[in-house]
KOLNU-754603 format. One record per residue: residue number from 1; x, y, z of N, C-alpha, C in turn; residue in one letter; chain. Coordinates in Angstrom, 3 decimals, always signed. Layout:
BEGIN
> NUM|X|Y|Z|X|Y|Z|X|Y|Z|a|A
...
END
This chain:
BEGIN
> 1|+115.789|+50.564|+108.785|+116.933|+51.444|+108.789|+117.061|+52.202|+107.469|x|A
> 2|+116.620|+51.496|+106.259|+117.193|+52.476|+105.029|+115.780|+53.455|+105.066|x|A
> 3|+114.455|+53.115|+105.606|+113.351|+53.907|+105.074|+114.641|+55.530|+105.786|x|A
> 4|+114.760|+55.027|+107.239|+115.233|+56.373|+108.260|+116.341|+57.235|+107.568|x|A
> 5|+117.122|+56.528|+106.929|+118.316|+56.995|+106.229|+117.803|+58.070|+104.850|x|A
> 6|+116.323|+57.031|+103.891|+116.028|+58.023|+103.067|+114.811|+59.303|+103.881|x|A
> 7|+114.687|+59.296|+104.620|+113.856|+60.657|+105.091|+114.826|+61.600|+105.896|x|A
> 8|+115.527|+61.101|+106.367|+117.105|+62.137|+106.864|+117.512|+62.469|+105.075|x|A
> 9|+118.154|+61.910|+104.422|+118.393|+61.979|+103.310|+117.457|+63.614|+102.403|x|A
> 10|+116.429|+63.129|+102.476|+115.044|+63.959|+101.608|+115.080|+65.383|+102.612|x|A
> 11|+115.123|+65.286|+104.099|+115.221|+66.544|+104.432|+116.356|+67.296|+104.483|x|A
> 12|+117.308|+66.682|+104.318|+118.536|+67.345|+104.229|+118.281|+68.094|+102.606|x|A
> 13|+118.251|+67.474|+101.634|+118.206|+67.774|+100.608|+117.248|+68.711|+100.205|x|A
> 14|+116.036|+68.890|+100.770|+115.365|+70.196|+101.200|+115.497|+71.242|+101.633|x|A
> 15|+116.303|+71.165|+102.600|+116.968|+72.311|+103.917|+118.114|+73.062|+102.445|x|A
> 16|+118.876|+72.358|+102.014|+120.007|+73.009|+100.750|+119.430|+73.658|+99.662|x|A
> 17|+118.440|+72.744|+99.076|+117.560|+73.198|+97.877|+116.057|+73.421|+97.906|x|A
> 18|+115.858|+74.199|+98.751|+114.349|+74.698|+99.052|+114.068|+75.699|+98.045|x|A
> 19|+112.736|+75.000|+97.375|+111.981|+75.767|+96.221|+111.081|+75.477|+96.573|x|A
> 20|+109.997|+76.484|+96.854|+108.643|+76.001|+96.982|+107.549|+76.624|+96.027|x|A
> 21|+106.761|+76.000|+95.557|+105.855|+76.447|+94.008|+104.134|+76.482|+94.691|x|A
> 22|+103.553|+77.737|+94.255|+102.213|+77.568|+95.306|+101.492|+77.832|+94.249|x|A
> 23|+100.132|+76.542|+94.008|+98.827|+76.968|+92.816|+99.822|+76.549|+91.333|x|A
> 24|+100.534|+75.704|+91.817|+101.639|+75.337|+90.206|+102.348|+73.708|+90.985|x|A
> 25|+102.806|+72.817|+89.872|+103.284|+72.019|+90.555|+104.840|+71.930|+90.700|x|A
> 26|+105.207|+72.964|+89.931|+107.065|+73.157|+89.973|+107.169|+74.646|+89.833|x|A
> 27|+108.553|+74.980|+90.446|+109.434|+75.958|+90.332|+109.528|+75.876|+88.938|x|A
> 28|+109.323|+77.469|+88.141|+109.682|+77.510|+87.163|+111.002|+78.040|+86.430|x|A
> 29|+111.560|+78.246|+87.573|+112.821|+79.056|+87.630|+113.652|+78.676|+88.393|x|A
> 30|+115.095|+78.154|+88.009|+116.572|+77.734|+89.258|+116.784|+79.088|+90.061|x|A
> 31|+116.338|+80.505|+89.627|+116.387|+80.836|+90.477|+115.607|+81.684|+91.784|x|A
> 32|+114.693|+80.810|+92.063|+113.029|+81.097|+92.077|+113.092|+80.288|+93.669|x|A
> 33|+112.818|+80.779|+94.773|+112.634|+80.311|+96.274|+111.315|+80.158|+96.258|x|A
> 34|+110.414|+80.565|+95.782|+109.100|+80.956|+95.640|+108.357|+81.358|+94.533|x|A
> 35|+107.638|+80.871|+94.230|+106.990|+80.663|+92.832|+105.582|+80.222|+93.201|x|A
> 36|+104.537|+81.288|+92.264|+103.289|+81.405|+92.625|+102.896|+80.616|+90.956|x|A
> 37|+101.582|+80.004|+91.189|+100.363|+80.189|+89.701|+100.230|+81.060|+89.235|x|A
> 38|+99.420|+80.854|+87.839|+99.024|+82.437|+87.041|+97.384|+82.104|+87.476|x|A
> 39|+96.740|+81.900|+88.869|+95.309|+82.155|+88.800|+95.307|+84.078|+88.784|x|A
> 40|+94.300|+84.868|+88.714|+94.351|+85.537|+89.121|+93.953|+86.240|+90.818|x|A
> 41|+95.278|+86.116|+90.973|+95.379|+85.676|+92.347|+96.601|+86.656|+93.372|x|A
> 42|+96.758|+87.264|+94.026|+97.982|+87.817|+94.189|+98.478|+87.276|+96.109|x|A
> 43|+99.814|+87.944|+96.207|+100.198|+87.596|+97.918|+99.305|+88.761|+98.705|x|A
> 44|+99.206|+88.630|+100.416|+98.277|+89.518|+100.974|+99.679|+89.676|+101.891|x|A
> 45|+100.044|+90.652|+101.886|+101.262|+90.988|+103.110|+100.129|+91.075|+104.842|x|A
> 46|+101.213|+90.726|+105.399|+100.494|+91.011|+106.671|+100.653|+92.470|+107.159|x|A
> 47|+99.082|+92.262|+107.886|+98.483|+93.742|+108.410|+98.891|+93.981|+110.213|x|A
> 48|+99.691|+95.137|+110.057|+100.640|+95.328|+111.739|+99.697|+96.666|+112.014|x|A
> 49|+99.750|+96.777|+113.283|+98.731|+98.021|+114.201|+99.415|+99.243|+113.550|x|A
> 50|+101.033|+99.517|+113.412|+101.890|+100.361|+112.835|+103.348|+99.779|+112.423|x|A
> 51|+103.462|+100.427|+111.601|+105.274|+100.187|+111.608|+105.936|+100.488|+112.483|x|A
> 52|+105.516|+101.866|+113.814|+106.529|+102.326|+114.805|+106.392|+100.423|+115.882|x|A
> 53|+105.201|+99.886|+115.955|+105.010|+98.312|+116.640|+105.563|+97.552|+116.328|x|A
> 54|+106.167|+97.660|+114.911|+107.209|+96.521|+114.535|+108.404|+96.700|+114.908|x|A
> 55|+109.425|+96.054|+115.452|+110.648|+95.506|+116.200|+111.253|+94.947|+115.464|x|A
> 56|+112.921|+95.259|+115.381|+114.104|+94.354|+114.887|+113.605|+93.891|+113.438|x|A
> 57|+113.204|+94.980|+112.667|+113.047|+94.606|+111.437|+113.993|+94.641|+110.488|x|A
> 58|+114.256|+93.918|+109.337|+115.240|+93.886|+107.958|+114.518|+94.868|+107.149|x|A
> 59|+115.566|+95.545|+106.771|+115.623|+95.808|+104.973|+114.918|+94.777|+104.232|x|A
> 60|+114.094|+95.620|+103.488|+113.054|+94.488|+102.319|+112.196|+93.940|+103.335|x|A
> 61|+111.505|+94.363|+104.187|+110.844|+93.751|+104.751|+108.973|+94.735|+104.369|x|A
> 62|+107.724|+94.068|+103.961|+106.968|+94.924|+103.708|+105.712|+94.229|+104.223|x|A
> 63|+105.125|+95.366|+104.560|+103.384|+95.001|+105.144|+102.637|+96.283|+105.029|x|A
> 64|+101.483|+95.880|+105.556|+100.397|+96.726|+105.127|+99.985|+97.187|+106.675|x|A
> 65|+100.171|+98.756|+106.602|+99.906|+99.344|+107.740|+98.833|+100.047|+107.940|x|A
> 66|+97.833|+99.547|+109.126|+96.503|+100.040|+109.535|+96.815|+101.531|+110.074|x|A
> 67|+97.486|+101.820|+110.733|+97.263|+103.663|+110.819|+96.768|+104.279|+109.991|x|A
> 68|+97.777|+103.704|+108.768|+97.269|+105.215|+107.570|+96.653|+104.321|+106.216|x|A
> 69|+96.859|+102.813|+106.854|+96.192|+101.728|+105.489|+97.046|+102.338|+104.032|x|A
> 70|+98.546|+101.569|+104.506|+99.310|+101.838|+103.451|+100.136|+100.635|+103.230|x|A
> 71|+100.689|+100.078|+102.066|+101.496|+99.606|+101.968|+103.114|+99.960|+102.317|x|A
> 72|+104.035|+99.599|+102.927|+105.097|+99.762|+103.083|+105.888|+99.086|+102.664|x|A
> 73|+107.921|+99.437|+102.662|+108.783|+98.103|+102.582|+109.321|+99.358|+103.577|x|A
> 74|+110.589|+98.456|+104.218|+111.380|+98.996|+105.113|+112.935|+99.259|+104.445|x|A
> 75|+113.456|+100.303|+104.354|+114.368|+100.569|+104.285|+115.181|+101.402|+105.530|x|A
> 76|+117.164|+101.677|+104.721|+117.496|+101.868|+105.931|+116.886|+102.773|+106.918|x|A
> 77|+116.718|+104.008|+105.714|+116.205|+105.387|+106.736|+114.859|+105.147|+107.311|x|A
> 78|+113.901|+104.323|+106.960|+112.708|+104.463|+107.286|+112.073|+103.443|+106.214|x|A
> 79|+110.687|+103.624|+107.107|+109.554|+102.534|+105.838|+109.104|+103.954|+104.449|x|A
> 80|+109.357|+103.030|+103.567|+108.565|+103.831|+102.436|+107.096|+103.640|+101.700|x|A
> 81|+106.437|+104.382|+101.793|+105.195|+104.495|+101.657|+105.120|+103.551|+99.596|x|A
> 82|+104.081|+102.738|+99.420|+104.457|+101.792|+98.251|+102.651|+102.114|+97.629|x|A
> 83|+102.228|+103.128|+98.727|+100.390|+103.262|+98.133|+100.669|+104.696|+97.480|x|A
> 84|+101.630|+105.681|+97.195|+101.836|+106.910|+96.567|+100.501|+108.078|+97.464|x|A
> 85|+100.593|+107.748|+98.552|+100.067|+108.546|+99.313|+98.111|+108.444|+99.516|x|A
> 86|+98.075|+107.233|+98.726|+96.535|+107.053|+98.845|+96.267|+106.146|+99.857|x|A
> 87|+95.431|+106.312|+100.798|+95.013|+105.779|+102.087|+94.249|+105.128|+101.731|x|A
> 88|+93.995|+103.470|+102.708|+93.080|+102.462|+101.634|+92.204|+102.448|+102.566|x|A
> 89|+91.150|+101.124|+102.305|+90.691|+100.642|+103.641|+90.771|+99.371|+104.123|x|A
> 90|+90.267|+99.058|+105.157|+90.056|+97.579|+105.321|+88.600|+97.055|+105.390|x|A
> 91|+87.382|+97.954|+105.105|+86.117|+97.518|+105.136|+86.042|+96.599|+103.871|x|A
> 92|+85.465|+95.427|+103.412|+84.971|+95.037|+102.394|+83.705|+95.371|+101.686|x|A
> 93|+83.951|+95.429|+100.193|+83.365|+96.287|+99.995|+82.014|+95.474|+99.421|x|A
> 94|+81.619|+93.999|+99.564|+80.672|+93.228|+99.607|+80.090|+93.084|+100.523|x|A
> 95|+80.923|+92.906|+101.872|+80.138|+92.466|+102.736|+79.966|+93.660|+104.137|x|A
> 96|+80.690|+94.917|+103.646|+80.581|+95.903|+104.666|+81.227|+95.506|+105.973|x|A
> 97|+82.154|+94.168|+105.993|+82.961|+93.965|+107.230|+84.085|+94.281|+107.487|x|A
> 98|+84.879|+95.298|+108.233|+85.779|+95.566|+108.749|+87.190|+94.288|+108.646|x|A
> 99|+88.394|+94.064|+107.664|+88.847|+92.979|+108.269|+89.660|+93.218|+109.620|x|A
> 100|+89.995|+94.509|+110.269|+90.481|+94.737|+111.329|+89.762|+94.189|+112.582|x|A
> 101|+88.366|+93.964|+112.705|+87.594|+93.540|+113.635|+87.691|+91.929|+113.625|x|A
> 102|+87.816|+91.401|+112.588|+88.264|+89.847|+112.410|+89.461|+89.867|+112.922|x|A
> 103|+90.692|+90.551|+112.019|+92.375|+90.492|+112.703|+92.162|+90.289|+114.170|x|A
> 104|+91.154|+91.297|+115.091|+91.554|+91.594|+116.492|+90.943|+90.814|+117.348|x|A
> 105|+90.258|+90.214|+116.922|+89.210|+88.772|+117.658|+90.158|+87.745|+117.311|x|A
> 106|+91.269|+87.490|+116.468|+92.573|+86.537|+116.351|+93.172|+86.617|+117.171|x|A
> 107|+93.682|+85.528|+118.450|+95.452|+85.663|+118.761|+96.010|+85.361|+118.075|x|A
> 108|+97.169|+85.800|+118.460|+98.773|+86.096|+117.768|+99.241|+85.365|+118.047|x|A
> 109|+99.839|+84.396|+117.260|+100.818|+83.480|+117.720|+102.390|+84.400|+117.406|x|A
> 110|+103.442|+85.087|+118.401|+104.323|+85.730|+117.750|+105.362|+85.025|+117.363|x|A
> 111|+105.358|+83.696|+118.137|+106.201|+82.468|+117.337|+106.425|+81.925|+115.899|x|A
> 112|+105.334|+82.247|+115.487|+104.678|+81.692|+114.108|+105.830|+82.291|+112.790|x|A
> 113|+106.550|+81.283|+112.115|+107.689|+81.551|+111.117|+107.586|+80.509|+109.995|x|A
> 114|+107.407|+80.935|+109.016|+107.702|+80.136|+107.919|+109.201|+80.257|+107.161|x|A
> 115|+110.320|+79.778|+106.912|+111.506|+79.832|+106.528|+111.399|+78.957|+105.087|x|A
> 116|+111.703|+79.773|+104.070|+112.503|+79.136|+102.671|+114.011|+79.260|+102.736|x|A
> 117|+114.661|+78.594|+102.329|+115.936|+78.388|+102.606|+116.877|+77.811|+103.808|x|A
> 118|+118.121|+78.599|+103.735|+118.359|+78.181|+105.263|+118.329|+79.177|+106.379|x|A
> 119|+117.881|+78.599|+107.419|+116.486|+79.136|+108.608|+118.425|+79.951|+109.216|x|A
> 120|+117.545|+81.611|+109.723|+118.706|+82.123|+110.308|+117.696|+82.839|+111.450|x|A
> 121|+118.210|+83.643|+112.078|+117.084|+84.798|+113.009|+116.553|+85.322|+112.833|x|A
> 122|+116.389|+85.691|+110.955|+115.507|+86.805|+110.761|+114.137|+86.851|+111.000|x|A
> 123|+113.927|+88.408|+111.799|+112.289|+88.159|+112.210|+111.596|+88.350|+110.746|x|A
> 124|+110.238|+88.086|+111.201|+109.206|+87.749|+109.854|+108.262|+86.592|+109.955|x|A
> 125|+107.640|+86.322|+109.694|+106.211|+85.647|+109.052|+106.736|+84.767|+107.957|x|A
> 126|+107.018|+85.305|+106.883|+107.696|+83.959|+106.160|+108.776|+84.920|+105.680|x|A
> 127|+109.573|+84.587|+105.835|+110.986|+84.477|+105.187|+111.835|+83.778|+104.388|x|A
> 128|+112.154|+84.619|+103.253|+112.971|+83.554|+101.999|+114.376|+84.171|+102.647|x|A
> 129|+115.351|+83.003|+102.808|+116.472|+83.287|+103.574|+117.858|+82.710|+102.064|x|A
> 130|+117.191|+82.675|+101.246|+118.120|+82.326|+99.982|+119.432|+83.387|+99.812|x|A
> 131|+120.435|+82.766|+99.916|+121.430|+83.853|+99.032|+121.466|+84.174|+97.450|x|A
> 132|+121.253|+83.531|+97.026|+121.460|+82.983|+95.376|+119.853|+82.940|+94.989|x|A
> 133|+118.636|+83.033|+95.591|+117.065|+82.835|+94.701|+116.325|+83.816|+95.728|x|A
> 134|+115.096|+84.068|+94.526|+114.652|+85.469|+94.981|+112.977|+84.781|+94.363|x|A
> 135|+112.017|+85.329|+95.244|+110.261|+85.263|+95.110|+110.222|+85.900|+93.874|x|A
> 136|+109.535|+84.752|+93.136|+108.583|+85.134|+91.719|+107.184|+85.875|+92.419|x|A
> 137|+106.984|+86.778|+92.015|+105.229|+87.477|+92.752|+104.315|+86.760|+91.426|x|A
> 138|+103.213|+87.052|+92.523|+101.915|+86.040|+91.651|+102.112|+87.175|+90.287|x|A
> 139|+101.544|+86.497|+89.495|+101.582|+87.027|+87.861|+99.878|+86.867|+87.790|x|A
> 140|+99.704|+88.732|+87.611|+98.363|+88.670|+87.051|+98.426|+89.706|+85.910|x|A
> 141|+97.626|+89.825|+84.625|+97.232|+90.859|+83.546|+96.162|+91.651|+84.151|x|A
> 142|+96.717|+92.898|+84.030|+95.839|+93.818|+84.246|+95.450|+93.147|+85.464|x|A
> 143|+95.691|+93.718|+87.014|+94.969|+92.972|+88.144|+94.346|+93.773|+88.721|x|A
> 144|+94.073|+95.279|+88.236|+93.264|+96.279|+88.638|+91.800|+95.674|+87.769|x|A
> 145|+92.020|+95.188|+86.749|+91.094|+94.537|+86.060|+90.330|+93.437|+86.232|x|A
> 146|+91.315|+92.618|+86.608|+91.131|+90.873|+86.504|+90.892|+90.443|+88.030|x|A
> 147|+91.428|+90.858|+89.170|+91.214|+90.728|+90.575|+89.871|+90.847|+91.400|x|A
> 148|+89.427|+90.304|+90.870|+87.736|+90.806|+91.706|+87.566|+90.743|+93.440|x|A
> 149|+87.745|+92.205|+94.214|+87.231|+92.200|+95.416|+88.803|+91.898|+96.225|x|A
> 150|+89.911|+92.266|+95.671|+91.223|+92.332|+96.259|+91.336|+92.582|+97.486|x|A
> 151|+92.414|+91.838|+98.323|+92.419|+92.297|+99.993|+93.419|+93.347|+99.994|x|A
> 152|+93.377|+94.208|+100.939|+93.935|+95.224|+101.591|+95.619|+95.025|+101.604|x|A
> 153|+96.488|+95.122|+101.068|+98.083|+94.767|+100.973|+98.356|+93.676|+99.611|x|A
> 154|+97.470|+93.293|+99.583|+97.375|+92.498|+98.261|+98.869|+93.089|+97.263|x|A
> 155|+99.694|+91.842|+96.626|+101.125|+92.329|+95.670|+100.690|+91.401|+94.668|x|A
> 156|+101.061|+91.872|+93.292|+101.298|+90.736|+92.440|+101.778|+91.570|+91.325|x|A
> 157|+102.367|+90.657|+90.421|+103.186|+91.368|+88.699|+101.967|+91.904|+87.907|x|A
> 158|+102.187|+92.780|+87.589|+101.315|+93.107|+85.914|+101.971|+92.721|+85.221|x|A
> 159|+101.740|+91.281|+84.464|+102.317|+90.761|+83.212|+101.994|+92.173|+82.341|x|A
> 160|+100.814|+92.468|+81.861|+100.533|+92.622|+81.268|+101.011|+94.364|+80.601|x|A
> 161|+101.009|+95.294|+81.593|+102.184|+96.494|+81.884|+103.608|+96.135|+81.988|x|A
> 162|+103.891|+95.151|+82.910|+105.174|+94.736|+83.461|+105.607|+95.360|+84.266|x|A
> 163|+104.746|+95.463|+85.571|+105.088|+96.730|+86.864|+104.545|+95.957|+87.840|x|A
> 164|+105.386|+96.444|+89.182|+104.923|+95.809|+90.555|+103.615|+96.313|+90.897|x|A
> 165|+102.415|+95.675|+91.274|+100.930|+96.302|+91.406|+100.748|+95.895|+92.936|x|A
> 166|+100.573|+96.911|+93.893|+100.370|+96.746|+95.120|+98.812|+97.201|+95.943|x|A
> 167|+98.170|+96.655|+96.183|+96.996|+97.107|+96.542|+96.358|+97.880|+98.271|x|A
> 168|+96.052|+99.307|+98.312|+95.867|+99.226|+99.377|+94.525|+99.533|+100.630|x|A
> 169|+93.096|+98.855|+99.433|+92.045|+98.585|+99.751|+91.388|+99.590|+99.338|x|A
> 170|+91.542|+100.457|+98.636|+91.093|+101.405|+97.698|+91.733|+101.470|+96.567|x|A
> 171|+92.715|+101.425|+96.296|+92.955|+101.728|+95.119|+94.615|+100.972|+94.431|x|A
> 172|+95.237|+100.477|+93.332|+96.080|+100.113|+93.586|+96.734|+100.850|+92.911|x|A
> 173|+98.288|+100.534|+93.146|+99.348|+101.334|+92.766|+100.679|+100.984|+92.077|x|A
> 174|+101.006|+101.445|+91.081|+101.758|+100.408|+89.966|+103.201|+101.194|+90.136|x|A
> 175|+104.060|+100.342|+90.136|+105.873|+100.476|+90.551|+106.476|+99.785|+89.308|x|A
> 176|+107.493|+100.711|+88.430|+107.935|+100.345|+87.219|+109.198|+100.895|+87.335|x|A
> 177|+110.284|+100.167|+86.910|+111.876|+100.803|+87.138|+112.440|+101.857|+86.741|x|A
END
């Protein structure tokens, strides 16, 4: 009876204070839902057929769109383009493989949700549902530099500038306030 009491206990206390730390062994920040390593390493947003295919989407919501192989976020009026008008690709540029031909030989699970915080309806892939904590992005120097062979939507910090660096399989693109 007490093991049952402490694992009710531990998930409750999870479900309230969800921090999750990836390639690190702690949150480095109280106010941090998400917290990456300093490998040089960045997040890969997911790749949708278009933004007009995506449904019941939020504000702040961003992926990497195969029409025009752009990065996006969604705002109210519309998605905003986050590649400054440069069209990427998805061929690799080692191995000459298409990753769209891999994506499309995948099913879809459209069930598939990862939730930080506390779990509400919002659609998405993973979702930080925090009121009060916000995603640390992977921290790389110079990652136009340091990133060898980057995927297609690829995000992470330029410590080293101090600008959002978004990648969109050609070329990346740096966001500073």
């Amino acid at each position: 009876m007490k093991n049952i009491f402490v694992i009710i206990l531990t998930l409750f206390c999870g479900i309230l204070f969800s921090q999750v730390a990836i390639g690190k062994t702690s949150v480095s920040s109280p106010s941090a839902s998400l917290d990456f390593g300093t490998a040089n390493r960045g997040i890969v947003l997911p790749w949708v057929t278009s933004t007009a295919a995506v449904t019941a989407v939020v504000n702040g919501t961003m992926v990497y769109d195969l029409t025009d192989k752009k990065v996006k976020i969604k705002y109210t009026a519309g998605w905003k383009d986050l590649s400054v008008d440069t069209s990427g690709t998805t061929v690799d540029p080692l191995t000459s493989v298409d990753g769209v031909t891999i994506q499309n030989t995948a099913t879809e699970n459209t069930a598939a949700k990862t939730s930080i915080g506390t779990p509400t309806a919002t659609p998405g892939i993973l979702v930080l549902e925090d009121t009060n904590k916000a995603m640390i992005l992977p921290k790389v120097a110079s990652p136009h530099l340091n990133i060898i062979n980057p995927a297609p939507g690829m995000m992470v910090y330029d410590t080293f500038n101090k600008q959002l660096a978004v990648f969109n399989g050609n070329a990346w693109t740096f966001w500073k306030p």
